[in-house]
KEKOL-506475 format. One record per residue: residue in three letters; x, y, z of N, C-alpha, C, O, CB in turn; chain. Coordinates in steps of 0.2 Angstrom, whole numbers, plus 5000, padded with zeros to 4 digits. Glycine has a CB too. Layout:
<pts>
aa->ALA | n_x->X | n_y->Y | n_z->Z | ca_x->X | ca_y->Y | ca_z->Z | c_x->X | c_y->Y | c_z->Z | o_x->X | o_y->Y | o_z->Z | cb_x->X | cb_y->Y | cb_z->Z | ch->A;
...
</pts>
This chain:
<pts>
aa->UNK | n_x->5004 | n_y->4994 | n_z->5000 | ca_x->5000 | ca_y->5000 | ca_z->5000 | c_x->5004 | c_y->5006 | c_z->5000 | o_x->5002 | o_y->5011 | o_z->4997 | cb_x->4995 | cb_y->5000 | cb_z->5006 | ch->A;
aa->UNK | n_x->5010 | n_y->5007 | n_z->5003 | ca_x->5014 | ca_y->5011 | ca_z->5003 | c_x->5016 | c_y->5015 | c_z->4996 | o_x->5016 | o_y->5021 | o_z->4995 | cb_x->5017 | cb_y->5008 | cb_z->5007 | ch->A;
aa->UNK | n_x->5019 | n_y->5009 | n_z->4993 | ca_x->5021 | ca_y->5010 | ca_z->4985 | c_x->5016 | c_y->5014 | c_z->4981 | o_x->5017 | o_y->5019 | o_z->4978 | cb_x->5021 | cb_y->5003 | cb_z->4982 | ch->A;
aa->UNK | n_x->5010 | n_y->5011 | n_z->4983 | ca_x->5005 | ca_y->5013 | ca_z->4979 | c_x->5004 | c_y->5020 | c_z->4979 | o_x->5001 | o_y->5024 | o_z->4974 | cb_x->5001 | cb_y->5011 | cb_z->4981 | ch->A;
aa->UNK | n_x->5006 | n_y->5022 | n_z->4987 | ca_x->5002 | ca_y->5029 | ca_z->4990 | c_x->5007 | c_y->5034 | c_z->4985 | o_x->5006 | o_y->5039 | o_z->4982 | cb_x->5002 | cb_y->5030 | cb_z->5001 | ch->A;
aa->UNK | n_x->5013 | n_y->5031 | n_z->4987 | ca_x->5021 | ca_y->5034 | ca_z->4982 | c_x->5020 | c_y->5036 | c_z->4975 | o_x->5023 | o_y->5040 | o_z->4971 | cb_x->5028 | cb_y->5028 | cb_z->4980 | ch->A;
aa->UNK | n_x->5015 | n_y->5032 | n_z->4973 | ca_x->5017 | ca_y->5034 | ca_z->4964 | c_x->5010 | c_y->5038 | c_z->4965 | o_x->5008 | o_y->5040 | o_z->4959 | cb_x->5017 | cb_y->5025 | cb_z->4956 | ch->A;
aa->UNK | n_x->5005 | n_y->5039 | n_z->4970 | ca_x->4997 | ca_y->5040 | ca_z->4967 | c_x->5001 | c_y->5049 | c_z->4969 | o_x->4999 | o_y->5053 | o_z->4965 | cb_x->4987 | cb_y->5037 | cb_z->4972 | ch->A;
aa->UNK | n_x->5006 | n_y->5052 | n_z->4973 | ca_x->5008 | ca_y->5059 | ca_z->4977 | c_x->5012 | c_y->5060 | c_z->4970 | o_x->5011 | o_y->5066 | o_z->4967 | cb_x->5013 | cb_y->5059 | cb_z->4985 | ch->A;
aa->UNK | n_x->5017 | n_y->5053 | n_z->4968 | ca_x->5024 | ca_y->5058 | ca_z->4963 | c_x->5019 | c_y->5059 | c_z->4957 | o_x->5021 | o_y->5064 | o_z->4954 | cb_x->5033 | cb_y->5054 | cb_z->4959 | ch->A;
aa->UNK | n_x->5014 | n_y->5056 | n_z->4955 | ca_x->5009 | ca_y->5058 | ca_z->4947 | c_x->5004 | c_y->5064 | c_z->4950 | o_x->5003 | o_y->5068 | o_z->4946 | cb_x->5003 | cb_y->5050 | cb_z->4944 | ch->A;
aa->UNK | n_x->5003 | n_y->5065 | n_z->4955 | ca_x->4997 | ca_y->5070 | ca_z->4959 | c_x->5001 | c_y->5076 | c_z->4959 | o_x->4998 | o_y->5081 | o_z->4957 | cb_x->4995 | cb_y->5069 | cb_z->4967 | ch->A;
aa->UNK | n_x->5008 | n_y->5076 | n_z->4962 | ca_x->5011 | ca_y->5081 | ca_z->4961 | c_x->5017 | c_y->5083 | c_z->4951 | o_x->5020 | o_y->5088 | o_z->4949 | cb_x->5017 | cb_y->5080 | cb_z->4969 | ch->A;
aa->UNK | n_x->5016 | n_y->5076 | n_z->4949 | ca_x->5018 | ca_y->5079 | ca_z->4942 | c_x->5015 | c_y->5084 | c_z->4938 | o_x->5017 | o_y->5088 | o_z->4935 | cb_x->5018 | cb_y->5073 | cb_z->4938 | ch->A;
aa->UNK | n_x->5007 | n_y->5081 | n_z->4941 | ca_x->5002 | ca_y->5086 | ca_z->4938 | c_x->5002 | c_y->5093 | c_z->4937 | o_x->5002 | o_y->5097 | o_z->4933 | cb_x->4995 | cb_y->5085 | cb_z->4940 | ch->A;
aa->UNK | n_x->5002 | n_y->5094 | n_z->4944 | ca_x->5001 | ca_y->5102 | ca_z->4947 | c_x->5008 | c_y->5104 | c_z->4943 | o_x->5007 | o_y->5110 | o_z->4940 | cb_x->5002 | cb_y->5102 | cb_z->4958 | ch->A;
aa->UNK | n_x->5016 | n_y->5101 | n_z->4944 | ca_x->5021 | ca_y->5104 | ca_z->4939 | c_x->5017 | c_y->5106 | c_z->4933 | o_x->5015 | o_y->5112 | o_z->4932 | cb_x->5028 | cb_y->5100 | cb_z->4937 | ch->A;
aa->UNK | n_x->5016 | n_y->5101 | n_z->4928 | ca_x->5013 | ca_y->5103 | ca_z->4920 | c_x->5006 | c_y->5108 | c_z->4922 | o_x->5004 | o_y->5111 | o_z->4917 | cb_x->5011 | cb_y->5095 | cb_z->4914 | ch->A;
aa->UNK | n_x->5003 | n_y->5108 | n_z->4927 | ca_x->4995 | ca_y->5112 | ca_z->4927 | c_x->5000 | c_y->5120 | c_z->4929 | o_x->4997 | o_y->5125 | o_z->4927 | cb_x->4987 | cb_y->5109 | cb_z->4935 | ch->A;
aa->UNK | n_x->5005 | n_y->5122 | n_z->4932 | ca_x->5009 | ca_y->5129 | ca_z->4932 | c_x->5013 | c_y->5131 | c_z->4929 | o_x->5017 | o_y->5136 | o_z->4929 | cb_x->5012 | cb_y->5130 | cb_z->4936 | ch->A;
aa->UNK | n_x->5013 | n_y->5125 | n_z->4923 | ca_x->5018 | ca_y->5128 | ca_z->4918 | c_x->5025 | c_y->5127 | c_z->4915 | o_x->5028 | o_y->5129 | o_z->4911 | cb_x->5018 | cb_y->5132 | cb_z->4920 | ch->A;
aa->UNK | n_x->5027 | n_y->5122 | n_z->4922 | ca_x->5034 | ca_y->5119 | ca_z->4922 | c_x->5035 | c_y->5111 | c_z->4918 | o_x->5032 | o_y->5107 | o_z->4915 | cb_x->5037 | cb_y->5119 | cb_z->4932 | ch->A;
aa->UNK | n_x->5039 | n_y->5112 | n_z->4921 | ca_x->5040 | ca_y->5103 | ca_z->4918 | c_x->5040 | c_y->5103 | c_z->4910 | o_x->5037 | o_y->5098 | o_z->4908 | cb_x->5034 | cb_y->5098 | cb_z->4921 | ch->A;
aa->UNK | n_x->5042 | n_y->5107 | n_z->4907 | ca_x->5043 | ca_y->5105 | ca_z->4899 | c_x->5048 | c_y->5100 | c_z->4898 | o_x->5047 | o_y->5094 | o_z->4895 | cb_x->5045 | cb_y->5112 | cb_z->4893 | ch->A;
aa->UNK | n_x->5055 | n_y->5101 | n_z->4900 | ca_x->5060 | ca_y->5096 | ca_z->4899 | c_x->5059 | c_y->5086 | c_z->4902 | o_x->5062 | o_y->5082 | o_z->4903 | cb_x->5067 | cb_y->5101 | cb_z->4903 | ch->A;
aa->UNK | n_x->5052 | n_y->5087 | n_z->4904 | ca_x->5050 | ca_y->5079 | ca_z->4907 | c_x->5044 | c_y->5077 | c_z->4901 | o_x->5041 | o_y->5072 | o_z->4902 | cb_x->5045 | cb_y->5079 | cb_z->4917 | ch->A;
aa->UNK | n_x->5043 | n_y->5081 | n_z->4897 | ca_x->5039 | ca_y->5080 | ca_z->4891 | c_x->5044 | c_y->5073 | c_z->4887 | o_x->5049 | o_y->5074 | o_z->4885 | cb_x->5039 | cb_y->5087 | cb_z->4886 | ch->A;
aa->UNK | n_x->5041 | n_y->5068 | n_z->4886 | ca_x->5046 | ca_y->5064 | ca_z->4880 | c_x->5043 | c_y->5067 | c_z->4874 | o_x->5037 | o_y->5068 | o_z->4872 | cb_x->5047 | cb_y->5054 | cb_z->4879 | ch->A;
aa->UNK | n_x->5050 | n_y->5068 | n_z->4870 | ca_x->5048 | ca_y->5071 | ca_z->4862 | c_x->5051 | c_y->5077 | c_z->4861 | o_x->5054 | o_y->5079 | o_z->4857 | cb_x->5041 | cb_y->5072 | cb_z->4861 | ch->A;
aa->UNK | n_x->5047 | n_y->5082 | n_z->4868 | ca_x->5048 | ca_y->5088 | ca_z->4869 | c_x->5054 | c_y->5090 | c_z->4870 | o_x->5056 | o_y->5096 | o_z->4868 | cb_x->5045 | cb_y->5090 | cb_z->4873 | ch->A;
aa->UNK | n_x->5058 | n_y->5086 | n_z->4874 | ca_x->5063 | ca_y->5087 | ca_z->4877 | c_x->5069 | c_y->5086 | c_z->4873 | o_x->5074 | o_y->5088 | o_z->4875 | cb_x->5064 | cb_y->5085 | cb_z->4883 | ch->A;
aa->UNK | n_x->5070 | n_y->5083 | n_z->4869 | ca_x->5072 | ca_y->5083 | ca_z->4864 | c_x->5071 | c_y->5084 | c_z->4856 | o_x->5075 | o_y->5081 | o_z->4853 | cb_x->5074 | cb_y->5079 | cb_z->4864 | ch->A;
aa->UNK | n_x->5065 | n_y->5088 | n_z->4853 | ca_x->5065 | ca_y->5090 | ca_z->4849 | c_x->5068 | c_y->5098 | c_z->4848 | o_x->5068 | o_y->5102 | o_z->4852 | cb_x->5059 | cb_y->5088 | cb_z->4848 | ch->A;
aa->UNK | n_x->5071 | n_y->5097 | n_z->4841 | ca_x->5072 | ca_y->5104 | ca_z->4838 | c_x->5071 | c_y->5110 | c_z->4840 | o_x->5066 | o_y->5110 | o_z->4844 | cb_x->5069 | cb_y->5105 | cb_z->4832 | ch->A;
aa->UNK | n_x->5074 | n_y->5116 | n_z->4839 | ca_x->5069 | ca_y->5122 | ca_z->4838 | c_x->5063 | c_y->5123 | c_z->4835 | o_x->5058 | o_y->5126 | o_z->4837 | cb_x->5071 | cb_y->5126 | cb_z->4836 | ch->A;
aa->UNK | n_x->5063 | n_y->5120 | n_z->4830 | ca_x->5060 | ca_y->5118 | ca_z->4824 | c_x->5054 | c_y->5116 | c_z->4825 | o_x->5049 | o_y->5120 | o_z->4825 | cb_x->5063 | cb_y->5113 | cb_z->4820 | ch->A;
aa->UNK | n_x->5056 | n_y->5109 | n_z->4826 | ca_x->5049 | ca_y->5107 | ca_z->4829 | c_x->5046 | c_y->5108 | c_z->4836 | o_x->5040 | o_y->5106 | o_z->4838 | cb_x->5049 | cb_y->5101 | cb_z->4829 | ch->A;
aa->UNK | n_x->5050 | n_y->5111 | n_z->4840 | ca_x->5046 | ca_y->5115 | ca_z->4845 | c_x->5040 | c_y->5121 | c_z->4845 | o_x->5035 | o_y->5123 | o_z->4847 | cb_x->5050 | cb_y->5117 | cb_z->4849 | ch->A;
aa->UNK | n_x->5045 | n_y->5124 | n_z->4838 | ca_x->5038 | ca_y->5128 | ca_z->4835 | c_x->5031 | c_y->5124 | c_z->4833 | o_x->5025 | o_y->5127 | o_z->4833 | cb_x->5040 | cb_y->5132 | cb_z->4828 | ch->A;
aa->UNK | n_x->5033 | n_y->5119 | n_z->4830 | ca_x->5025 | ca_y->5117 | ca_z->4831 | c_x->5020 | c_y->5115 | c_z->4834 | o_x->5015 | o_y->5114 | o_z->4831 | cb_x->5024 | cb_y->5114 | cb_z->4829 | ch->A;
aa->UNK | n_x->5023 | n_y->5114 | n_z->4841 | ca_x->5017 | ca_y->5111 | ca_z->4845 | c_x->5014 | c_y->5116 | c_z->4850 | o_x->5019 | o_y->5119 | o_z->4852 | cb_x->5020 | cb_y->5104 | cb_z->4848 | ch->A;
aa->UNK | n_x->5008 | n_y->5118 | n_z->4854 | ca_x->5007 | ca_y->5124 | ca_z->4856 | c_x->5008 | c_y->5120 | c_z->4862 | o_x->5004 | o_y->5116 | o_z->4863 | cb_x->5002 | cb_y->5128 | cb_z->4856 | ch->A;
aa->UNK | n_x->5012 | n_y->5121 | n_z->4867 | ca_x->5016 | ca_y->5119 | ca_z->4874 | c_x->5009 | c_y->5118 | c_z->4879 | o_x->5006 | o_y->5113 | o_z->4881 | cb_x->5023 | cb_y->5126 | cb_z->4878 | ch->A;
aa->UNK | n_x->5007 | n_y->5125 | n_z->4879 | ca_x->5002 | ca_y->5126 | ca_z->4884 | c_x->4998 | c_y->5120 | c_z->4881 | o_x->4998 | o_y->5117 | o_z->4886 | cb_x->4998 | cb_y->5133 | cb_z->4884 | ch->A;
aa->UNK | n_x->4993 | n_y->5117 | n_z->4878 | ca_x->4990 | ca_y->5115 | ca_z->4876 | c_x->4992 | c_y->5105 | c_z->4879 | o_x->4989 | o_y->5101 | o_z->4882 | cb_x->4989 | cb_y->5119 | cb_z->4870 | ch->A;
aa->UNK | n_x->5000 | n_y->5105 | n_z->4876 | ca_x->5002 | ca_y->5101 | ca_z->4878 | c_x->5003 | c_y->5101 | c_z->4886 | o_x->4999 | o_y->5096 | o_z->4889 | cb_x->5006 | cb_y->5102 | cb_z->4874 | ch->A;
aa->UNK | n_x->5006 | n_y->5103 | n_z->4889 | ca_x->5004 | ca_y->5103 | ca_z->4897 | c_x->5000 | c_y->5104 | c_z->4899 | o_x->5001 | o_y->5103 | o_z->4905 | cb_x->5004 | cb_y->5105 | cb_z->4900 | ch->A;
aa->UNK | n_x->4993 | n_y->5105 | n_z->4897 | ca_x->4985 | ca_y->5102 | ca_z->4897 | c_x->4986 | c_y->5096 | c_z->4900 | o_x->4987 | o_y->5094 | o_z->4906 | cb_x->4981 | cb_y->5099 | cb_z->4889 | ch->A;
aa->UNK | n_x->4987 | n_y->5093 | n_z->4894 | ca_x->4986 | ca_y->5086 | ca_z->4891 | c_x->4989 | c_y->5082 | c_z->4898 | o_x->4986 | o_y->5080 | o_z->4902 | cb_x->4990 | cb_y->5084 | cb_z->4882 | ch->A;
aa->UNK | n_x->4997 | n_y->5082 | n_z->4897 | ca_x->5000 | ca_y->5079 | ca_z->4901 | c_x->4999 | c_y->5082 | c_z->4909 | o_x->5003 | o_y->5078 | o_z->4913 | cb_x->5006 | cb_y->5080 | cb_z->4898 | ch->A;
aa->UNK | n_x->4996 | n_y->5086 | n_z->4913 | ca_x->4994 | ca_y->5086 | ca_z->4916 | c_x->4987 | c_y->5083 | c_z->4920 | o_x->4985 | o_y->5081 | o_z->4925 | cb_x->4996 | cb_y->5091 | cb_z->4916 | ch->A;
aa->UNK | n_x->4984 | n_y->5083 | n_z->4914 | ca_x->4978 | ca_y->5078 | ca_z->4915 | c_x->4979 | c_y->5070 | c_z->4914 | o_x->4977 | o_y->5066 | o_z->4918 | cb_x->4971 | cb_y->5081 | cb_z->4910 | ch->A;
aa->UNK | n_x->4983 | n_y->5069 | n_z->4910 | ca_x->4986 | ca_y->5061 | ca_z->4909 | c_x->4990 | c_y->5060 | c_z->4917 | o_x->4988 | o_y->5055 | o_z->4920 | cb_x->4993 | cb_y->5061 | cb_z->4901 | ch->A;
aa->UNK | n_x->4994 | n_y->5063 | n_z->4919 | ca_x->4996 | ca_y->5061 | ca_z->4925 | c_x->4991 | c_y->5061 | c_z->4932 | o_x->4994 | o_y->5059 | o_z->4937 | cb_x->5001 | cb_y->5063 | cb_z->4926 | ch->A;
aa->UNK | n_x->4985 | n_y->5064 | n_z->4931 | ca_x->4979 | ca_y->5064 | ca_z->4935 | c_x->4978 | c_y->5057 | c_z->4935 | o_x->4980 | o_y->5053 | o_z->4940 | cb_x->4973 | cb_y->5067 | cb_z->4932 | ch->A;
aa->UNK | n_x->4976 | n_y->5056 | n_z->4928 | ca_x->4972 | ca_y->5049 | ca_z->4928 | c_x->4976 | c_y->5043 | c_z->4930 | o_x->4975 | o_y->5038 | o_z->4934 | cb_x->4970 | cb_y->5047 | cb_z->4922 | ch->A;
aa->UNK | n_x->4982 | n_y->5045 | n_z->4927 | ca_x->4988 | ca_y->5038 | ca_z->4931 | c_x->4988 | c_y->5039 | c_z->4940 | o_x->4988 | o_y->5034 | o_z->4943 | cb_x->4999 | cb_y->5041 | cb_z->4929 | ch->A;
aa->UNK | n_x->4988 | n_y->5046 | n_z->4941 | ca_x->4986 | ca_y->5044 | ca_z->4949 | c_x->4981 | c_y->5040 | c_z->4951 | o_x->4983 | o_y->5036 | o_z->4955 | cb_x->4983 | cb_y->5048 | cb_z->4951 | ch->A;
aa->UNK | n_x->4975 | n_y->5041 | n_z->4950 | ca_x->4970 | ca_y->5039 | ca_z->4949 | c_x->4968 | c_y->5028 | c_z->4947 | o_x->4965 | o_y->5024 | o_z->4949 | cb_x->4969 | cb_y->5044 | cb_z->4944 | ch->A;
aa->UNK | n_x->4974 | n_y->5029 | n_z->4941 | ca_x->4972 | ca_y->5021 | ca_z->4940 | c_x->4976 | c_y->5019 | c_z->4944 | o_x->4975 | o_y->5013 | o_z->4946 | cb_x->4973 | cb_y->5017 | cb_z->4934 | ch->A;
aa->UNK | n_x->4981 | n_y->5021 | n_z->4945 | ca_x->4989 | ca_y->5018 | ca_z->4953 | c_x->4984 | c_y->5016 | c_z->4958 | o_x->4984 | o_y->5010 | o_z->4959 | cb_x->4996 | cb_y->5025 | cb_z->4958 | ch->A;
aa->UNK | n_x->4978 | n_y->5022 | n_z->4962 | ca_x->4978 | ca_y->5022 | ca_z->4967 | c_x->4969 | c_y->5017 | c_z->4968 | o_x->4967 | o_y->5016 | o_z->4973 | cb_x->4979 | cb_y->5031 | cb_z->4970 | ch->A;
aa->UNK | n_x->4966 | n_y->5014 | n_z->4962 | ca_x->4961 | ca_y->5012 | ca_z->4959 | c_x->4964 | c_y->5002 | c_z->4958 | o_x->4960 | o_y->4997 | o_z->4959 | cb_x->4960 | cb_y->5018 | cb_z->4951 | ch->A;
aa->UNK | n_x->4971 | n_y->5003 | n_z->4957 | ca_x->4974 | ca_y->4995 | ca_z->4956 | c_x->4975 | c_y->4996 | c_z->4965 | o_x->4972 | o_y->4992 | o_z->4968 | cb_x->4984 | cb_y->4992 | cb_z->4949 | ch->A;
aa->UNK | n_x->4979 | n_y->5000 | n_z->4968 | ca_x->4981 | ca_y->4997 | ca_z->4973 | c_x->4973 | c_y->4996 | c_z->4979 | o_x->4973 | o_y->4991 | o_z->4984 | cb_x->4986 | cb_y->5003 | cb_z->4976 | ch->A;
aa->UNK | n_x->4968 | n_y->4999 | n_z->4978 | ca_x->4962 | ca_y->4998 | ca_z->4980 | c_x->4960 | c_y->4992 | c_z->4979 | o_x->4957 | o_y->4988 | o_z->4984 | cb_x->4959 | cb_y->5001 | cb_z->4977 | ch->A;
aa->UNK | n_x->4962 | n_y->4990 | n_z->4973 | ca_x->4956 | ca_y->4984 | ca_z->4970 | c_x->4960 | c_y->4977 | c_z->4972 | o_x->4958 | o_y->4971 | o_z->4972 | cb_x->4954 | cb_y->4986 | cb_z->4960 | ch->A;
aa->UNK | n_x->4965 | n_y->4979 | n_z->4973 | ca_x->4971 | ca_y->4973 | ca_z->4975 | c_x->4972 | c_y->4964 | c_z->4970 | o_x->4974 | o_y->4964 | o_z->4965 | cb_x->4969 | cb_y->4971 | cb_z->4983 | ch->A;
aa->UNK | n_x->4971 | n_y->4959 | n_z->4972 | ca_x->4972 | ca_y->4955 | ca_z->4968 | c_x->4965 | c_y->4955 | c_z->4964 | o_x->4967 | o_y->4956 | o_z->4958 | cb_x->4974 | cb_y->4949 | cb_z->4971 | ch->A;
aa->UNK | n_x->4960 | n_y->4955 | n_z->4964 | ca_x->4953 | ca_y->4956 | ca_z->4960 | c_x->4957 | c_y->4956 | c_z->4954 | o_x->4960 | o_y->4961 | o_z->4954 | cb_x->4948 | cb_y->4963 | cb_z->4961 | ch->A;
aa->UNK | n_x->4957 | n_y->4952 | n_z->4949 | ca_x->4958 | ca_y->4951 | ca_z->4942 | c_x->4954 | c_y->4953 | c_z->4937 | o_x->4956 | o_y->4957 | o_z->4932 | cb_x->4959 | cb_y->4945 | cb_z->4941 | ch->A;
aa->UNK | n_x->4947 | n_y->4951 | n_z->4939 | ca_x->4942 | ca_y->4954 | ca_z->4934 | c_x->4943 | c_y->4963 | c_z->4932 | o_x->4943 | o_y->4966 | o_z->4927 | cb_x->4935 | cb_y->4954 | cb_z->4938 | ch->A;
aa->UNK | n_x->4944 | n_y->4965 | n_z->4940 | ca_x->4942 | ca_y->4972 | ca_z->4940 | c_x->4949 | c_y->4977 | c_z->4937 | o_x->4949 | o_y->4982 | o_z->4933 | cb_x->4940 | cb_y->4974 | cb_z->4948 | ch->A;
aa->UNK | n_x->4954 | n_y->4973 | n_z->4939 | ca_x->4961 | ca_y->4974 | ca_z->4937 | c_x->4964 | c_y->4975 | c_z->4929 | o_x->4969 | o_y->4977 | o_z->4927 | cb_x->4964 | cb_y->4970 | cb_z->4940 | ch->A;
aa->UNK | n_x->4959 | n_y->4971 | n_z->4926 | ca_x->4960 | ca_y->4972 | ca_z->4919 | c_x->4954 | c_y->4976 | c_z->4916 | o_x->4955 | o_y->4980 | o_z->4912 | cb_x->4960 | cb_y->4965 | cb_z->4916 | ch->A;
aa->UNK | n_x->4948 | n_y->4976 | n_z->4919 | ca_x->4944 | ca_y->4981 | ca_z->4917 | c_x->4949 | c_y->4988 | c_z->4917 | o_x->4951 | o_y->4991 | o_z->4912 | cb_x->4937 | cb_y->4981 | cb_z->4924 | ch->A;
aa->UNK | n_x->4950 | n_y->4990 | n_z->4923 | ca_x->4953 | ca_y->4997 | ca_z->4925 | c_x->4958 | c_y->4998 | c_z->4919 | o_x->4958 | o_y->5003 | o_z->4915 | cb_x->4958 | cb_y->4998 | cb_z->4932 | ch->A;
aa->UNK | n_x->4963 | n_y->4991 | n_z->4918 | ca_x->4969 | ca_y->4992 | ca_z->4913 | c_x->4965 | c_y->4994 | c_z->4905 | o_x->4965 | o_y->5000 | o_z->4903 | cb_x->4975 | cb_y->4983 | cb_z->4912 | ch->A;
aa->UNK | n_x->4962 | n_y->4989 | n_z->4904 | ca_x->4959 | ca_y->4992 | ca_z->4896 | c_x->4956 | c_y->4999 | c_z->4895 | o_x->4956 | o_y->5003 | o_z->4890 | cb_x->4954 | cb_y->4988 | cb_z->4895 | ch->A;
aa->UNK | n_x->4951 | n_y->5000 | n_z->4902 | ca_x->4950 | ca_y->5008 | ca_z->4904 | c_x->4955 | c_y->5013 | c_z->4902 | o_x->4954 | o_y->5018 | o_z->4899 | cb_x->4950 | cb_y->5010 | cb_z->4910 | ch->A;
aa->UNK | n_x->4961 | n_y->5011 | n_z->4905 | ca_x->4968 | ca_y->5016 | ca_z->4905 | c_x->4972 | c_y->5014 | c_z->4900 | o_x->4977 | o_y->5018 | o_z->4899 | cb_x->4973 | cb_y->5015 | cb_z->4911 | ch->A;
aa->UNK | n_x->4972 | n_y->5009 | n_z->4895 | ca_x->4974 | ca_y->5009 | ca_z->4890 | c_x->4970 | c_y->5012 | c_z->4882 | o_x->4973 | o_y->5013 | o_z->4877 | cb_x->4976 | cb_y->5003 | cb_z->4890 | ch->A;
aa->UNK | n_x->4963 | n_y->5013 | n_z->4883 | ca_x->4960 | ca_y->5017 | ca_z->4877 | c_x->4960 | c_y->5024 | c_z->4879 | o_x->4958 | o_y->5028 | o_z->4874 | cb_x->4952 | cb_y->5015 | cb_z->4876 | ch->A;
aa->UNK | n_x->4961 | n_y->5028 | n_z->4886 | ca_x->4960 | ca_y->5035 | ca_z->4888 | c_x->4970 | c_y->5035 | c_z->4886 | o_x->4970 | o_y->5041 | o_z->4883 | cb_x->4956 | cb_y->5035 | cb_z->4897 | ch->A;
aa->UNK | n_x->4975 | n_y->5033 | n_z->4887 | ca_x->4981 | ca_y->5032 | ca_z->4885 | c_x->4980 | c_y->5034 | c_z->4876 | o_x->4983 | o_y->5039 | o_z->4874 | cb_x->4984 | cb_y->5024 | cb_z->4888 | ch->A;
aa->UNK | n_x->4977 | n_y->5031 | n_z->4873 | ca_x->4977 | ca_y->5029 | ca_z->4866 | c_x->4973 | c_y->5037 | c_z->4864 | o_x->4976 | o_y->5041 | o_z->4860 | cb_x->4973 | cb_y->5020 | cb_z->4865 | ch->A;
aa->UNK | n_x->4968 | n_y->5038 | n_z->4867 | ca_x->4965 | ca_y->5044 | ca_z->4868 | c_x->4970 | c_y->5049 | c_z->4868 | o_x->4971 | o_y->5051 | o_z->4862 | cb_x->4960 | cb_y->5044 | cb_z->4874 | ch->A;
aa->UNK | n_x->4974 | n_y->5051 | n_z->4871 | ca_x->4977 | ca_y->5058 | ca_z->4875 | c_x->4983 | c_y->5058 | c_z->4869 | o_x->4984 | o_y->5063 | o_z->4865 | cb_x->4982 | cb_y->5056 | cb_z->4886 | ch->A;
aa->UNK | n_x->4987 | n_y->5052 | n_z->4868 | ca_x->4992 | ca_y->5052 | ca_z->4862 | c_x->4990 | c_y->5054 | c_z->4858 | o_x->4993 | o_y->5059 | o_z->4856 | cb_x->4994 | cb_y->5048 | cb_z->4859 | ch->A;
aa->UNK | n_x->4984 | n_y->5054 | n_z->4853 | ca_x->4979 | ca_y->5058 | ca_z->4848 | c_x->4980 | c_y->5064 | c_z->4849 | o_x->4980 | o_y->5069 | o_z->4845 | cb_x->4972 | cb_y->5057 | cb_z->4847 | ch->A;
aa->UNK | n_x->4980 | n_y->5066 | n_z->4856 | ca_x->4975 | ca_y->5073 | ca_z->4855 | c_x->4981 | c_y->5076 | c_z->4854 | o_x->4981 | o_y->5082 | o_z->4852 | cb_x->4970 | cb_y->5075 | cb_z->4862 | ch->A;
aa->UNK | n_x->4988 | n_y->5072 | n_z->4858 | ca_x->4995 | ca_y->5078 | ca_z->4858 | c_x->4998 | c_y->5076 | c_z->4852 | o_x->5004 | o_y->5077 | o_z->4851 | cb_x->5002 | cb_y->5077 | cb_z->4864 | ch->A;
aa->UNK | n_x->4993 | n_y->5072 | n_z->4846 | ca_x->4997 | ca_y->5074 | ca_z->4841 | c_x->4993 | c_y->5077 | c_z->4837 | o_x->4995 | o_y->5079 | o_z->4831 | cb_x->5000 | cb_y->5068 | cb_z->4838 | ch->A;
aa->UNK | n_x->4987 | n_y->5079 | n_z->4838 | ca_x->4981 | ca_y->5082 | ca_z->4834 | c_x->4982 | c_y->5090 | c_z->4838 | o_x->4987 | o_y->5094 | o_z->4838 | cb_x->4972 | cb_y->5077 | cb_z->4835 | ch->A;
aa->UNK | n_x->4976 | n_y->5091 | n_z->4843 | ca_x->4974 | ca_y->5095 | ca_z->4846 | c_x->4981 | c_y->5099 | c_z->4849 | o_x->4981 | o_y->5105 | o_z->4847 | cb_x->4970 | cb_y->5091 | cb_z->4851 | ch->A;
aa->UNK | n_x->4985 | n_y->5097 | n_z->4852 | ca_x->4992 | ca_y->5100 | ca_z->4855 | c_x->4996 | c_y->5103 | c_z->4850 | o_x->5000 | o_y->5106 | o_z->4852 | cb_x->4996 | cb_y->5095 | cb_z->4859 | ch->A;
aa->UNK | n_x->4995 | n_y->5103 | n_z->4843 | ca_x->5000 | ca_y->5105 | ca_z->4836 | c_x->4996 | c_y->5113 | c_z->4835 | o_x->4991 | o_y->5116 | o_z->4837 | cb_x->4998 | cb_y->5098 | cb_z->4828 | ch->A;
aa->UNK | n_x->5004 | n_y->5115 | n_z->4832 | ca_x->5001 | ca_y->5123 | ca_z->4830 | c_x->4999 | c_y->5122 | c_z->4823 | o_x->5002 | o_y->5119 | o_z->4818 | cb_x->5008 | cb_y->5131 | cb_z->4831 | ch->A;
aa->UNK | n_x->4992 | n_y->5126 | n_z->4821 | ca_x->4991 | ca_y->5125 | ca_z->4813 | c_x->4993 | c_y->5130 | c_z->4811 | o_x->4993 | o_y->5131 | o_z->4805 | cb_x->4983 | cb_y->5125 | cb_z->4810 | ch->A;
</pts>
């Protein structure tokens, strides 16, 4: 339970970095793309994203450590967290881009 409580604070407090604005260089992609292509993507919009994406990781951390061995429910949540995963990557490659 302990572990659990560890990853639900460091994603809770990852969020709050990208919801003020900080944390661009913990972006993968970001932190190593170009000038170039840093002009194309609108950051802010991108640290949206990635600040609400590490919500939800809070959230399914602290949702598996809840639910504990339960298999059923544990794969329910995972498939949950893997179409809302599959979701957020679109959006930072659609929605987060400058036209």
């Amino acid at each position: 339970m302990i572990k659990t409580i560890i990853f639900v604070v460091l994603f809770v407090v990852l969020a709050i970095v990208f919801a003020m604005g900080k944390g661009d260089m913990l972006i993968a992609g970001y932190n190593t793309a170009s000038e170039e292509e840093r002009r194309t993507v609108n950051i802010h919009r991108l640290r949206i994203l990635m600040a609400i994406i590490c919500v939800i990781t809070a959230v399914y951390s602290g949702v598996l450590g809840f639910i504990g061995e339960d298999m059923v429910n544990g794969m329910i949540a995972t498939i949950i967290f893997i179409v809302i995963t599959i979701v957020f990557v679109i959006f930072a490659n659609t929605w987060a881009k400058k036209k």
